[in-house]
N, C-alpha and C positions, 0 to 999 in steps of 0.2 A: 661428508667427505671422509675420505678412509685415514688411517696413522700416515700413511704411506705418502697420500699427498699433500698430507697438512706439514709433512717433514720438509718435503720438495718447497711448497712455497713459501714458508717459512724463510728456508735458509736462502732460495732465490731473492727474497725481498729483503733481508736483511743485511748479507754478505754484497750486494749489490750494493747498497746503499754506501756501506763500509768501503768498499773497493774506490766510487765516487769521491766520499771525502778524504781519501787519501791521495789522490791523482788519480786513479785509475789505471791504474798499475794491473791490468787485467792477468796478464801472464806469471804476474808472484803473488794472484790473489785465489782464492777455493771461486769455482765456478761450479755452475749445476747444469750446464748446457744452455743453448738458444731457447728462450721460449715467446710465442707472439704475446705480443700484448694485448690486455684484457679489456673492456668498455669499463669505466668508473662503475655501471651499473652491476657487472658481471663480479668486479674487482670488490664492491661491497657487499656481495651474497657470497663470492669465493669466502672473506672475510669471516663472515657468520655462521659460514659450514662449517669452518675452521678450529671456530671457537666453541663449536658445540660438538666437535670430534673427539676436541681434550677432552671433554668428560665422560661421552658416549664409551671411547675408547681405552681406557686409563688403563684397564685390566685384561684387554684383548693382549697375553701375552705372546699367543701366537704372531700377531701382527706386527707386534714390535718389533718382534725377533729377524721377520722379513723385513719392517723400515730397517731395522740396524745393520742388514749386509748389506739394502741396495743405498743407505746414506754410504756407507764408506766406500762403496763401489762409484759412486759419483766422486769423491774425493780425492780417490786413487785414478781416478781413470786418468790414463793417455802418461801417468807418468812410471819411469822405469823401476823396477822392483831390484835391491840390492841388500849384501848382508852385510852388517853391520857388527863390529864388537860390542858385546852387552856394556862393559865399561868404558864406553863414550859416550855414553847417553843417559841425560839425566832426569830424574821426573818433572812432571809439569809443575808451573808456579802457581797453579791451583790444586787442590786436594777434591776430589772428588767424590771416596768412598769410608768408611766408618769404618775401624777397624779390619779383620782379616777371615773371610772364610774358609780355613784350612782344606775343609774336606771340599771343595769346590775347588782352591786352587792345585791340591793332590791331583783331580780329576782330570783336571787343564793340562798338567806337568806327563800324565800319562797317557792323553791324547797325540801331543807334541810330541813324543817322545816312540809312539806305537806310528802315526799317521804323519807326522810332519809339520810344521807349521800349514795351515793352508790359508789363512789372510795375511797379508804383511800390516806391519804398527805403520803410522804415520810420525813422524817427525820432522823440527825445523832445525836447519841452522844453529845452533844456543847462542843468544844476541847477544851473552857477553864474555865468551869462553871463544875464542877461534879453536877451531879441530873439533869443539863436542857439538853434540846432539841433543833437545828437548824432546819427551814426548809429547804428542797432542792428544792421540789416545793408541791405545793396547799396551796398558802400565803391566795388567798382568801377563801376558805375551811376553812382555821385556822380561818376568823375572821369570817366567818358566825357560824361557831358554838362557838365560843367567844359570838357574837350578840346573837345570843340564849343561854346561856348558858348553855351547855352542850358539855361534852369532847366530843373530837375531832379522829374520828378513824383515825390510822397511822399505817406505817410500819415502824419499826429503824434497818437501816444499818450502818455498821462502814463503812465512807467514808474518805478519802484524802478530801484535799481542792480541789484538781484537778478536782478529779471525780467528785465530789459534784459541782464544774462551770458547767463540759461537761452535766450533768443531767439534770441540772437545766435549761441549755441553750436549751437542746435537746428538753425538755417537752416542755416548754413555744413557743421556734420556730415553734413546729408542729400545737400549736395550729391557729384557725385562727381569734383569737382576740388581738393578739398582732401586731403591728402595726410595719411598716420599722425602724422609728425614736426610737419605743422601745429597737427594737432590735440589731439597730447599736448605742444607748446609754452605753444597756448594752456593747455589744462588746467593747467600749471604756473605762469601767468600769474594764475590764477585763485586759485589757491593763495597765491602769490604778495602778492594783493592782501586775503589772509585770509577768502577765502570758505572756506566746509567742502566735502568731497571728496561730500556730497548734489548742493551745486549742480555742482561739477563733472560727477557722474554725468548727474544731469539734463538740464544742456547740450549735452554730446555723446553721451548715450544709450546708455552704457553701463554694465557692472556693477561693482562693489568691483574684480573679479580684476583687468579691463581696465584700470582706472583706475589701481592700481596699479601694472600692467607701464607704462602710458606714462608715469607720475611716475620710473619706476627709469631709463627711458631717459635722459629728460634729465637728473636728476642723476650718471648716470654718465658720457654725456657732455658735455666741455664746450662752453658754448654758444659759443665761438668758432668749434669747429669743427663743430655743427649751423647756423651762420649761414654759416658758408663753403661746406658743400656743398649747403643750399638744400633745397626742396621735394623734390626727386628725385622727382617725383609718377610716373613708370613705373616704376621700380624700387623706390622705396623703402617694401616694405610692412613687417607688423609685422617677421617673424622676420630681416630684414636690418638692421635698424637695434637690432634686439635683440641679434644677434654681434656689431656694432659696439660696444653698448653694456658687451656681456660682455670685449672686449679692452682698451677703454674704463678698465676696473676695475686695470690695470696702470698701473704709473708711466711704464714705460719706454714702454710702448705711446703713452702718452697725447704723449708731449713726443716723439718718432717722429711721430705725427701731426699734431703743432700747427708741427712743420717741413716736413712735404709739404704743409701749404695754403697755403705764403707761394711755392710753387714756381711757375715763370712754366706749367710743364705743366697744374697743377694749376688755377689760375686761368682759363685760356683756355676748359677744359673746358666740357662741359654739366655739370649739377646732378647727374642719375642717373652719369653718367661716372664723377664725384668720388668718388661713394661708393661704384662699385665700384671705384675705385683704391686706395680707402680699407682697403677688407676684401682686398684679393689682395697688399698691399703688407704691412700689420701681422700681426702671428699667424706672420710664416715661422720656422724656425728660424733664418735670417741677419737677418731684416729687413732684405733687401734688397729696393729698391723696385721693385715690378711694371715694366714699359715701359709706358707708355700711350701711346695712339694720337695720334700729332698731331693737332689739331684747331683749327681756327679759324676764327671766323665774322666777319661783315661786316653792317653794315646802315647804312642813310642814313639823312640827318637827320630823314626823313619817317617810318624807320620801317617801309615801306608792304613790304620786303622783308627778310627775314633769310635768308644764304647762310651753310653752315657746309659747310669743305670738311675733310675726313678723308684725312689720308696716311695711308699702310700699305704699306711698304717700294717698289717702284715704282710704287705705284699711287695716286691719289687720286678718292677722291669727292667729287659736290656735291650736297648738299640745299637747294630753296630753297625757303623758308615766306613764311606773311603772306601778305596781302591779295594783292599781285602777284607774290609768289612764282611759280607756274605761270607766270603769263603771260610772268614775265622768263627764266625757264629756258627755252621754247618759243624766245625771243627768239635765246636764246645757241644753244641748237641750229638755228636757220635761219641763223645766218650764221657759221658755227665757219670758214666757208671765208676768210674775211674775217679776222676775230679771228686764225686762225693762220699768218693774212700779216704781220700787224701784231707778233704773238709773236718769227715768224723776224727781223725786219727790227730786232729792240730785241734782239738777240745773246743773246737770253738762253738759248736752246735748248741742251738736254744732248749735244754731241760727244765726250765722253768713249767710252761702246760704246755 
Protein backbone atom coordinates (compact mmCIF):
# COMPACT_ATOMS: atom_id res chain seq x y z
CA UNK A 1 0.00 0.00 0.00
CA UNK A 2 1.28 3.27 -1.06
CA UNK A 3 2.22 6.60 1.88
CA UNK A 4 -0.72 8.06 0.19
CA UNK A 5 -3.37 5.51 1.24
CA UNK A 6 -2.01 4.43 4.37
CA UNK A 7 -2.56 8.29 5.23
CA UNK A 8 -6.29 8.09 4.10
CA UNK A 9 -7.12 5.10 6.19
CA UNK A 10 -5.43 5.93 8.99
CA UNK A 11 -7.02 9.00 9.53
CA UNK A 12 -10.50 7.60 8.31
CA UNK A 13 -10.32 4.94 10.98
CA UNK A 14 -9.14 6.99 13.72
CA UNK A 15 -10.89 10.47 13.32
CA UNK A 16 -14.09 8.38 12.90
CA UNK A 17 -13.74 6.69 15.92
CA UNK A 18 -12.87 10.15 17.61
CA UNK A 19 -15.88 11.94 16.16
CA UNK A 20 -18.11 8.56 17.61
CA UNK A 21 -16.97 9.08 21.06
CA UNK A 22 -17.63 12.39 21.20
CA UNK A 23 -21.41 12.55 19.79
CA UNK A 24 -20.76 12.51 16.45
CA UNK A 25 -20.59 15.76 15.90
CA UNK A 26 -19.81 15.03 12.20
CA UNK A 27 -19.88 18.64 10.87
CA UNK A 28 -17.20 20.22 13.59
CA UNK A 29 -15.19 16.99 13.17
CA UNK A 30 -12.07 16.46 10.16
CA UNK A 31 -13.72 14.08 7.74
CA UNK A 32 -11.96 12.17 4.80
CA UNK A 33 -15.11 11.77 2.52
CA UNK A 34 -17.66 8.65 2.16
CA UNK A 35 -15.89 5.52 1.85
CA UNK A 36 -17.66 1.74 1.62
CA UNK A 37 -16.98 -0.38 3.92
CA UNK A 38 -14.56 -3.29 3.88
CA UNK A 39 -15.16 -7.33 4.64
CA UNK A 40 -13.20 -7.87 8.25
CA UNK A 41 -11.06 -10.02 5.77
CA UNK A 42 -10.14 -7.19 3.43
CA UNK A 43 -10.04 -4.79 6.61
CA UNK A 44 -7.14 -7.14 8.17
CA UNK A 45 -4.89 -7.41 4.98
CA UNK A 46 -5.83 -3.47 4.18
CA UNK A 47 -4.14 -3.54 7.98
CA UNK A 48 -0.98 -5.41 7.12
CA UNK A 49 -0.42 -3.46 3.93
CA UNK A 50 -0.38 -0.70 6.10
CA UNK A 51 1.86 -1.57 8.42
CA UNK A 52 4.38 -2.79 6.12
CA UNK A 53 4.17 0.63 4.13
CA UNK A 54 5.62 2.54 7.14
CA UNK A 55 8.59 0.94 6.71
CA UNK A 56 8.78 0.18 2.89
CA UNK A 57 8.01 3.93 2.56
CA UNK A 58 9.76 5.93 5.34
CA UNK A 59 12.18 7.48 2.89
CA UNK A 60 10.13 7.73 -0.33
CA UNK A 61 10.40 11.57 0.02
CA UNK A 62 8.79 12.13 -2.93
CA UNK A 63 5.69 10.44 -1.82
CA UNK A 64 5.28 12.22 1.32
CA UNK A 65 5.43 15.24 -0.17
CA UNK A 66 2.31 14.16 -2.46
CA UNK A 67 0.46 12.57 0.91
CA UNK A 68 1.18 16.03 2.67
CA UNK A 69 -0.89 18.28 -0.04
CA UNK A 70 -3.64 15.66 -0.73
CA UNK A 71 -3.89 15.11 3.46
CA UNK A 72 -4.43 18.84 3.76
CA UNK A 73 -6.59 19.02 0.76
CA UNK A 74 -8.93 16.58 2.41
CA UNK A 75 -8.86 18.71 5.56
CA UNK A 76 -9.54 21.99 3.76
CA UNK A 77 -11.93 20.69 1.50
CA UNK A 78 -15.52 22.30 1.20
CA UNK A 79 -14.47 24.91 3.84
CA UNK A 80 -14.09 28.62 2.87
CA UNK A 81 -10.50 30.21 2.77
CA UNK A 82 -10.14 33.54 4.64
CA UNK A 83 -7.19 36.04 5.88
CA UNK A 84 -6.40 36.32 8.94
CA UNK A 85 -4.21 38.92 11.19
CA UNK A 86 -0.91 37.09 12.13
CA UNK A 87 -1.59 38.35 15.72
CA UNK A 88 -4.67 36.46 16.47
CA UNK A 89 -3.35 33.44 16.28
CA UNK A 90 -1.46 31.40 18.53
CA UNK A 91 0.73 28.25 18.13
CA UNK A 92 -0.44 24.85 18.74
CA UNK A 93 -0.33 23.29 22.37
CA UNK A 94 1.94 20.85 20.92
CA UNK A 95 5.49 21.55 19.64
CA UNK A 96 6.31 19.70 16.82
CA UNK A 97 9.67 20.67 15.56
CA UNK A 98 13.47 21.12 17.05
CA UNK A 99 14.79 24.17 16.89
CA UNK A 100 14.95 26.56 13.65
CA UNK A 101 16.13 26.02 9.96
CA UNK A 102 16.95 29.39 9.07
CA UNK A 103 17.91 28.92 5.59
CA UNK A 104 14.85 26.94 4.82
CA UNK A 105 12.54 29.14 6.47
CA UNK A 106 14.48 32.38 4.31
CA UNK A 107 13.53 30.20 1.42
CA UNK A 108 9.71 29.99 2.53
CA UNK A 109 9.62 33.91 3.34
CA UNK A 110 10.94 34.37 -0.33
CA UNK A 111 8.44 32.03 -1.92
CA UNK A 112 5.54 33.85 -0.01
CA UNK A 113 6.71 36.72 -0.68
CA UNK A 114 7.74 36.41 -4.86
CA UNK A 115 4.51 33.66 -5.48
CA UNK A 116 1.95 34.24 -2.67
CA UNK A 117 0.77 32.04 -0.25
CA UNK A 118 -0.54 29.15 -2.25
CA UNK A 119 -2.09 26.71 0.65
CA UNK A 120 -3.87 28.39 3.43
CA UNK A 121 -2.78 27.03 7.50
CA UNK A 122 -5.61 25.42 9.12
CA UNK A 123 -6.72 26.61 12.43
CA UNK A 124 -9.52 26.33 15.38
CA UNK A 125 -11.25 28.55 17.41
CA UNK A 126 -8.63 29.11 20.60
CA UNK A 127 -10.76 27.06 23.33
CA UNK A 128 -9.92 29.42 25.72
CA UNK A 129 -9.28 33.10 24.32
CA UNK A 130 -12.77 34.23 22.48
CA UNK A 131 -11.47 36.39 19.33
CA UNK A 132 -7.98 34.25 18.78
CA UNK A 133 -7.02 31.61 16.84
CA UNK A 134 -4.87 28.12 17.25
CA UNK A 135 -2.80 26.66 14.71
CA UNK A 136 -3.11 23.05 13.79
CA UNK A 137 -0.60 23.05 11.16
CA UNK A 138 1.37 25.77 8.74
CA UNK A 139 3.32 27.19 11.99
CA UNK A 140 5.69 28.22 9.49
CA UNK A 141 3.32 29.81 6.97
CA UNK A 142 2.11 31.81 10.04
CA UNK A 143 5.53 33.29 10.67
CA UNK A 144 6.47 33.99 7.15
CA UNK A 145 3.57 36.10 6.56
CA UNK A 146 4.13 37.55 10.30
CA UNK A 147 7.79 38.25 8.63
CA UNK A 148 6.22 40.06 5.84
CA UNK A 149 3.58 41.58 7.18
CA UNK A 150 0.63 40.54 5.89
CA UNK A 151 -2.33 38.35 6.99
CA UNK A 152 -2.19 35.15 6.75
CA UNK A 153 -4.70 32.99 4.55
CA UNK A 154 -6.47 30.15 6.71
CA UNK A 155 -9.23 27.92 6.96
CA UNK A 156 -11.11 27.81 10.71
CA UNK A 157 -12.62 24.47 11.73
CA UNK A 158 -14.23 23.71 15.13
CA UNK A 159 -11.83 20.96 16.30
CA UNK A 160 -11.49 18.82 19.69
CA UNK A 161 -8.21 18.85 21.06
CA UNK A 162 -7.99 15.18 19.81
CA UNK A 163 -8.57 15.91 16.37
CA UNK A 164 -6.56 18.91 16.35
CA UNK A 165 -3.17 16.28 17.70
CA UNK A 166 -4.30 13.56 15.01
CA UNK A 167 -4.13 16.59 12.28
CA UNK A 168 -1.57 18.15 13.24
CA UNK A 169 0.53 14.99 13.61
CA UNK A 170 -0.87 13.69 10.26
CA UNK A 171 0.26 16.82 8.26
CA UNK A 172 3.60 17.38 9.71
CA UNK A 173 4.45 13.20 9.39
CA UNK A 174 3.70 13.26 5.61
CA UNK A 175 5.84 15.76 5.13
CA UNK A 176 9.45 15.06 4.41
CA UNK A 177 11.07 17.70 6.41
CA UNK A 178 10.51 16.64 9.57
CA UNK A 179 12.93 14.40 10.98
CA UNK A 180 12.59 10.89 13.25
CA UNK A 181 13.56 12.71 16.52
CA UNK A 182 10.85 15.34 15.54
CA UNK A 183 8.46 13.24 15.44
CA UNK A 184 9.07 10.67 18.13
CA UNK A 185 9.41 14.14 20.44
CA UNK A 186 6.38 15.16 19.55
CA UNK A 187 4.84 11.66 20.04
CA UNK A 188 6.27 11.86 23.57
CA UNK A 189 4.60 15.35 23.97
CA UNK A 190 1.48 13.73 23.26
CA UNK A 191 1.86 11.36 25.73
CA UNK A 192 3.00 13.70 27.78
CA UNK A 193 -0.09 15.68 27.72
CA UNK A 194 -2.06 12.16 28.48
CA UNK A 195 -3.36 11.18 25.22
CA UNK A 196 -3.25 7.20 24.60
CA UNK A 197 -0.62 5.81 22.35
CA UNK A 198 -4.06 5.19 19.53
CA UNK A 199 -3.97 8.99 19.04
CA UNK A 200 -0.32 8.90 19.09
CA UNK A 201 -0.40 6.09 16.37
CA UNK A 202 -2.88 7.82 14.46
CA UNK A 203 -1.07 11.20 14.30
CA UNK A 204 1.86 10.14 12.90
CA UNK A 205 0.72 6.99 11.09
CA UNK A 206 2.43 4.49 12.49
CA UNK A 207 2.04 0.98 14.33
CA UNK A 208 2.30 -0.23 18.13
CA UNK A 209 6.23 -1.50 17.17
CA UNK A 210 7.05 2.01 15.84
CA UNK A 211 5.59 3.96 18.41
CA UNK A 212 7.20 2.15 20.93
CA UNK A 213 10.88 2.36 19.57
CA UNK A 214 10.33 6.32 19.16
CA UNK A 215 8.84 6.46 23.10
CA UNK A 216 12.16 4.31 24.07
CA UNK A 217 14.37 6.87 22.36
CA UNK A 218 13.46 9.74 24.00
CA UNK A 219 13.13 8.32 27.29
CA UNK A 220 16.56 7.01 27.03
CA UNK A 221 17.81 9.83 25.98
CA UNK A 222 17.91 12.92 27.69
CA UNK A 223 16.12 15.64 26.37
CA UNK A 224 18.90 18.03 27.03
CA UNK A 225 20.95 16.49 24.84
CA UNK A 226 18.13 15.70 21.94
CA UNK A 227 17.54 19.61 22.27
CA UNK A 228 21.31 20.29 21.85
CA UNK A 229 21.91 18.20 18.84
CA UNK A 230 18.63 19.40 16.99
CA UNK A 231 16.62 17.96 14.11
CA UNK A 232 19.73 16.41 12.30
CA UNK A 233 17.13 16.00 9.53
CA UNK A 234 20.16 14.32 6.87
CA UNK A 235 21.55 11.99 9.15
CA UNK A 236 19.55 11.57 11.83
CA UNK A 237 17.29 8.43 10.73
CA UNK A 238 15.73 5.82 12.96
CA UNK A 239 18.65 3.22 13.72
CA UNK A 240 21.32 6.24 14.54
CA UNK A 241 19.37 7.82 17.11
CA UNK A 242 18.52 4.27 18.20
CA UNK A 243 22.61 3.53 19.03
CA UNK A 244 22.44 6.73 20.52
CA UNK A 245 19.74 5.85 22.61
CA UNK A 246 21.19 2.21 23.34
CA UNK A 247 24.67 4.10 24.88
CA UNK A 248 22.15 6.51 26.25
CA UNK A 249 21.10 3.57 28.79
CA UNK A 250 24.66 3.86 30.58
CA UNK A 251 25.38 6.40 33.23
CA UNK A 252 28.69 7.12 32.42
CA UNK A 253 27.91 7.52 28.86
CA UNK A 254 25.04 9.73 29.58
CA UNK A 255 27.20 12.54 31.86
CA UNK A 256 30.31 11.86 28.93
CA UNK A 257 27.75 13.38 26.84
CA UNK A 258 25.79 16.04 28.69
CA UNK A 259 29.66 17.35 28.87
CA UNK A 260 30.57 17.45 25.10
CA UNK A 261 27.41 19.71 24.43
CA UNK A 262 28.43 22.59 26.60
CA UNK A 263 31.84 22.23 24.32
CA UNK A 264 32.46 25.43 22.26
CA UNK A 265 33.27 22.51 19.23
CA UNK A 266 30.27 21.02 19.87
CA UNK A 267 28.04 24.12 19.85
CA UNK A 268 29.44 25.81 16.68
CA UNK A 269 28.48 22.63 14.75
CA UNK A 270 25.66 21.68 12.32
CA UNK A 271 22.78 19.52 13.86
CA UNK A 272 23.66 16.22 11.78
CA UNK A 273 27.55 17.00 12.80
CA UNK A 274 26.59 16.82 16.55
CA UNK A 275 25.27 13.64 16.47
CA UNK A 276 27.73 12.02 14.67
CA UNK A 277 30.21 13.44 17.25
CA UNK A 278 27.92 12.22 19.51
CA UNK A 279 28.02 8.22 18.42
CA UNK A 280 32.06 8.30 17.29
CA UNK A 281 32.99 10.07 20.70
CA UNK A 282 30.76 7.58 23.34
CA UNK A 283 30.95 3.71 23.18
CA UNK A 284 35.09 3.87 22.62
CA UNK A 285 36.79 1.85 25.00
CA UNK A 286 38.84 5.16 26.38
CA UNK A 287 36.01 7.58 25.67
CA UNK A 288 38.18 9.67 24.33
CA UNK A 289 36.52 12.40 22.20
CA UNK A 290 36.52 12.00 18.43
CA UNK A 291 38.48 15.32 16.66
CA UNK A 292 35.75 17.14 15.00
CA UNK A 293 36.07 19.12 12.12
CA UNK A 294 36.17 22.97 12.66
CA UNK A 295 33.36 24.42 11.65
CA UNK A 296 31.85 27.83 11.62
CA UNK A 297 29.34 29.75 10.09
CA UNK A 298 28.30 33.38 9.61
CA UNK A 299 25.26 34.98 8.54
CA UNK A 300 23.67 38.85 8.52
CA UNK A 301 21.22 40.43 10.18
CA UNK A 302 19.05 39.88 7.04
CA UNK A 303 19.68 36.35 7.17
CA UNK A 304 19.43 36.57 3.26
CA UNK A 305 23.03 34.44 3.39
CA UNK A 306 24.35 31.55 5.55
CA UNK A 307 28.36 30.78 4.92
CA UNK A 308 29.66 27.84 6.96
CA UNK A 309 33.50 27.49 6.37
CA UNK A 310 35.00 23.89 7.34
CA UNK A 311 38.75 23.55 8.31
CA UNK A 312 40.60 20.27 7.91
CA UNK A 313 44.22 20.36 8.70
CA UNK A 314 45.43 22.82 5.84
CA UNK A 315 42.66 23.24 4.18
CA UNK A 316 39.45 24.93 4.41
CA UNK A 317 36.14 24.98 2.79
CA UNK A 318 33.12 27.41 2.05
CA UNK A 319 29.43 26.54 1.61
CA UNK A 320 27.22 29.33 1.01
CA UNK A 321 23.29 28.84 1.32
CA UNK A 322 19.92 31.04 1.52
CA UNK A 323 18.41 33.11 -0.82
CA UNK A 324 21.75 34.86 -1.92
CA UNK A 325 23.96 32.30 -0.99
CA UNK A 326 25.08 31.61 -4.92
CA UNK A 327 25.00 34.82 -5.80
CA UNK A 328 27.39 35.98 -2.89
CA UNK A 329 29.84 33.13 -3.54
CA UNK A 330 29.92 33.91 -7.40
CA UNK A 331 30.66 37.42 -5.92
CA UNK A 332 33.79 36.32 -3.78
CA UNK A 333 35.02 34.12 -6.80
CA UNK A 334 35.19 37.21 -9.40
CA UNK A 335 37.07 39.24 -7.27
CA UNK A 336 39.36 36.66 -4.89
CA UNK A 337 42.17 39.01 -6.77
CA UNK A 338 41.12 41.95 -4.81
CA UNK A 339 40.05 40.17 -1.48
CA UNK A 340 43.63 38.59 -1.42
CA UNK A 341 45.17 41.94 -1.74
CA UNK A 342 43.45 43.17 1.12
CA UNK A 343 44.19 39.65 3.12
CA UNK A 344 48.16 40.30 2.28
CA UNK A 345 48.19 43.90 3.24
CA UNK A 346 46.26 43.02 7.19
CA UNK A 347 49.60 40.80 7.84
CA UNK A 348 47.70 38.07 8.48
CA UNK A 349 49.21 35.55 5.88
CA UNK A 350 50.79 32.06 7.02
CA UNK A 351 54.96 32.82 6.72
CA UNK A 352 55.64 30.09 8.81
CA UNK A 353 56.46 27.13 5.46
Amino acid sequence: MSRKNLLSSLTDRKLAASQAESGGEGDQKLTTGNQSPLSPAMERNRSRGAFGAITKSIDNLAERAASAKQLEARLLEGAAVIELDTDLIDASFVEDRIGDDAEAFAELVEAIEERGQDTPILVRPHPDREGRYMVVFGHRRLRAAKALARPVRAVVKELSDRDHVIAQGQENSARANLSFIEKAMFGANLIEQGYDRDVLMASLSVDKTAASKMLSVVNDIPKAIILAIGAAKNSGRRDTWYKLAQLMRDDKNRAVALGMIESPEFIEAGSDQRLAFLLSSIGTSKRKPAKMDSARQWTPTDKSVRVTAKAKGKTLSMEFASPNGKAFGEWISNNLEGLYETFRQSGSENKGD
